[in-house]
N, C-alpha and C positions, 0 to 999 in steps of 0.2 A: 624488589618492587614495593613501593607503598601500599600500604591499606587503606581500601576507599573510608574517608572522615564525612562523607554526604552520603543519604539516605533518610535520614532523622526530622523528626520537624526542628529540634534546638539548630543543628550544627546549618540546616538550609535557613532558618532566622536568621542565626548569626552572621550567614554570607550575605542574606539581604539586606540587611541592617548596615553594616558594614560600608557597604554600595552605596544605601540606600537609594538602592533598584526597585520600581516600580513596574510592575507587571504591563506589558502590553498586550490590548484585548485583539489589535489587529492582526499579532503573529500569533494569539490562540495559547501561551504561556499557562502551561500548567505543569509543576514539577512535580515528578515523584518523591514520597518522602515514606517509603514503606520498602526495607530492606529485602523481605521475604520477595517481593516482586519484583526488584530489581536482580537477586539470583536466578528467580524463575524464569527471566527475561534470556541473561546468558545463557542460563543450562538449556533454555528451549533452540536458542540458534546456534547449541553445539559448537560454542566458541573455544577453541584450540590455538599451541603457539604456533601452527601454520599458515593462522588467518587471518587476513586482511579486510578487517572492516570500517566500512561505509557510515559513519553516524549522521542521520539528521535529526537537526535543532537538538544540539546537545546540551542547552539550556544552560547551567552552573557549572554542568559535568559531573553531573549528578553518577546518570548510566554510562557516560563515557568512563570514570574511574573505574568501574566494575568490569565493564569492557579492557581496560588496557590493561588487567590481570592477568585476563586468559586472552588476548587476542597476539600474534605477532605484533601488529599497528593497528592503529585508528585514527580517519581521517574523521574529523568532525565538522561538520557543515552549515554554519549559524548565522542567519540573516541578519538580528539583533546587532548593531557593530557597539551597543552597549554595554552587550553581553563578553564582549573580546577578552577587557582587563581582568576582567571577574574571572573570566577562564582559564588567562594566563595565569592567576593568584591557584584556583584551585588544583590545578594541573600541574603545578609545579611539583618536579621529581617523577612526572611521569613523560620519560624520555621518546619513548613510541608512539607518541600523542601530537599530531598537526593541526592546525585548524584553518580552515577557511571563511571567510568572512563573504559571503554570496548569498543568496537564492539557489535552493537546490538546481529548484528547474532551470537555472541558467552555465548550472554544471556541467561539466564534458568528464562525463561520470565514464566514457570508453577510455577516454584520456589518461583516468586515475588507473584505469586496471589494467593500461598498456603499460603506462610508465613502472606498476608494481607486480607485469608480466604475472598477474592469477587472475582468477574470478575474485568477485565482492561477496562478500558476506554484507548485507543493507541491515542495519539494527536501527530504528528510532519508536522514541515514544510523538508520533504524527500530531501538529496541529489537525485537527478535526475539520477546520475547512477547506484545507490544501491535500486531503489524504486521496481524493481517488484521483487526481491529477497527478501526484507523486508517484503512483503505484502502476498507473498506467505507462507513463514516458519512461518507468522504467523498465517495464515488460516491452512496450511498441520499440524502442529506440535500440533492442535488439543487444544488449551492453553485455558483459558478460558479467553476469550474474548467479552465486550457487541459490543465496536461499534469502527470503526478503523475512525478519521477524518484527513485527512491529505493534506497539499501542495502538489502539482507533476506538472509540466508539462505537459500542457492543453490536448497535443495531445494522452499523456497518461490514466490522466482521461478522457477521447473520449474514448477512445479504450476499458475501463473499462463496460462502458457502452452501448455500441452498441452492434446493434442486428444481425443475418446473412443478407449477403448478400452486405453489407456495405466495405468500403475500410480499417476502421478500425477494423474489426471485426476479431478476430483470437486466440490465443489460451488461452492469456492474460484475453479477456470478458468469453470467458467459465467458466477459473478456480475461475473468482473472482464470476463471477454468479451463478456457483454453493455453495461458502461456503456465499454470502453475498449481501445486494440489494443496489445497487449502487445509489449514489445522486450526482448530482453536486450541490454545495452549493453555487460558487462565480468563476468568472473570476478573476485573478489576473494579471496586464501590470507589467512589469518588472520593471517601475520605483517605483515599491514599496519596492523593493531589496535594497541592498546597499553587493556589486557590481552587477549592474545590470546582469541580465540574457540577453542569446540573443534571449531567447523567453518565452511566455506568459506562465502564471500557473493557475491552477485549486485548488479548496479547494474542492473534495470529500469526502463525506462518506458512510462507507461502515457499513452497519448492519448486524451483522453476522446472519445467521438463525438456529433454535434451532436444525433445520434438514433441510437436501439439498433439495432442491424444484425439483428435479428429485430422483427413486430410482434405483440405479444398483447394480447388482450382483458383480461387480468385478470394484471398485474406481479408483485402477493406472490404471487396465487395460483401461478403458475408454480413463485416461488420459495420457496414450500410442497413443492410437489411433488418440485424439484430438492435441498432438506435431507432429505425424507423417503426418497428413491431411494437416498441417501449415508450414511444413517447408518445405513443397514444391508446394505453393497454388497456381502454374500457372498449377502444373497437374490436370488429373484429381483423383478423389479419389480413385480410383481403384490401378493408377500406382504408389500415393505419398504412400499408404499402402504397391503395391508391394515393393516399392524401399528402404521403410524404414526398417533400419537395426536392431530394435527392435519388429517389428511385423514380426514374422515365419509364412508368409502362402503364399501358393498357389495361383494364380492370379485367378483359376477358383474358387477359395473358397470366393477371398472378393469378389467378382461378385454376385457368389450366396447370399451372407450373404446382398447385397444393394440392391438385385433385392428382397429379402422378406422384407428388409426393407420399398420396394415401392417407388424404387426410379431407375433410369435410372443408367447402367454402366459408361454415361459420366458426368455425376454429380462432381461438385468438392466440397470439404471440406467445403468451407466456406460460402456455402448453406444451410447446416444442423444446426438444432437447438442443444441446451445443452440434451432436450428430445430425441433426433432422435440419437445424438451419443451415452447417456445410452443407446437407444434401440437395435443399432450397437454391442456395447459390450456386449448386453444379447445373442444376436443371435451369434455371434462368441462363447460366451461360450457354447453355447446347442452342 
């Protein structure tokens, strides 16, 4: 197997120059160019030659090279179709390396892991505006997934991982804590980009669980309740329930349904745990 020649600022110049590839701010384009992070990336999602992984926006192939050292395969998933020849240039000699030329979201990512009969291993460093829609469709859409490691935007991973009561905590840490247990694995400064960012990133990973660490009767319904509690978290839970235009009930009903919860009518959302909202949507259900 070859040795990855990207990570550097010189050898990512010389690809861009080469191209003379101009960054797009619509896909969020920012490469790594800091080798020590791009190991800490592998070693954090425990990449082995019996795994198959998942890359999105593999940019130059930068972390795809690093990836298809220690991985079986890697599918790499690149909206850019600018990006395609560059890829096919960098990648060259690395025979376990596929690419796709799509939108993740428009992937049949069950499709990928039936035809390579395993789970995914998910590795990317995330555009930052596409990250909690990526992260989500891939816990909701039920795919078989072992473990998601990815870039994002510090404040993000924060948000991931925080518990109630906290300034980050909101509807984001619910849905990923209930399909997966959160880790941060690395700080990342900006100047390990090339075009830098105007703020710091996180290398999280998420381990999906074989079953959700709470049980509820009714899954959307829950997670009705937990968007409706968030999107208006200066109320309190009573009124962001009443006002929210996907939960049909009665103000005297969610009163009652918080007061057997054990908890006060002036209570707000973002006090309650992943546990206390399953238990909210079991009682609404009765």
């Amino acid at each position: 197997m070859i040795k990855p020649t990207l990570g550097n600022p010189q050898n990512t110049i010389q690809i861009l120059q080469k191209y003379k590839f101009t960054f797009q701010k619509k896909f969020g384009q920012n490469f790594l160019i800091d080798t020590h992070v791009l190991d800490k990336i592998v070693n954090a999602a425990e990449i082995t030659k019996d795994d198959v992984v998942l890359e999105i926006g593999p940019g130059i192939g930068t972390l795809t090279q690093y990836l298809a050292v220690s991985a079986k395969e890697v599918i790499a998933v690149e909206i850019d179709k600018v990006l395609i020849p560059i890829l096919e240039d960098t990648l060259q000699g690395y025979e376990n390396v596929s690419l796709i030329n799509e939108d993740i979201l428009k992937v049949d990512i069950g499709e990928i892991a039936k035809q390579h009969g395993c789970a995914l291993k998910i590795v990317a460093n995330l555009p930052y505006y596409i990250t909690t829609p990526i992260i989500m469709q891939l816990f909701e859409s039920n795919v078989p997934v072992k473990s998601v490691t990815v870039m994002v935007q510090k404040e993000v991973a924060s948000r991931m991982q925080v518990g109630p009561g906290t300034k980050e905590y909101g509807a984001l840490s619910l849905a990923v804590q209930y399909y997966a247990k959160p880790y941060i694995v690395a700080n990342v400064p900006p100047n390990c980009f090339m075009p830098r960012p105007q703020v710091g990133s996180a290398v999280i990973r998420l381990d999906r669980y074989e079953s959700p660490p709470v049980n509820v009767n009714d899954e959307k319904q829950m997670f009705r309740l937990i968007r409706a509690s968030f999107n208006q978290r200066r109320k309190t839970l009573v009124n962001a329930l009443y006002n929210a235009s996907e939960i049909h009930m009665e103000k005297e009903e969610i009163k009652k349904a918080i007061m057997q919860l054990g908890k006060g009518e002036n209570i707000r959302g973002e006090t309650l745990t992943l546990a206390e909202f399953a238990k909210l949507s079991d009682i609404i259900d009765m």
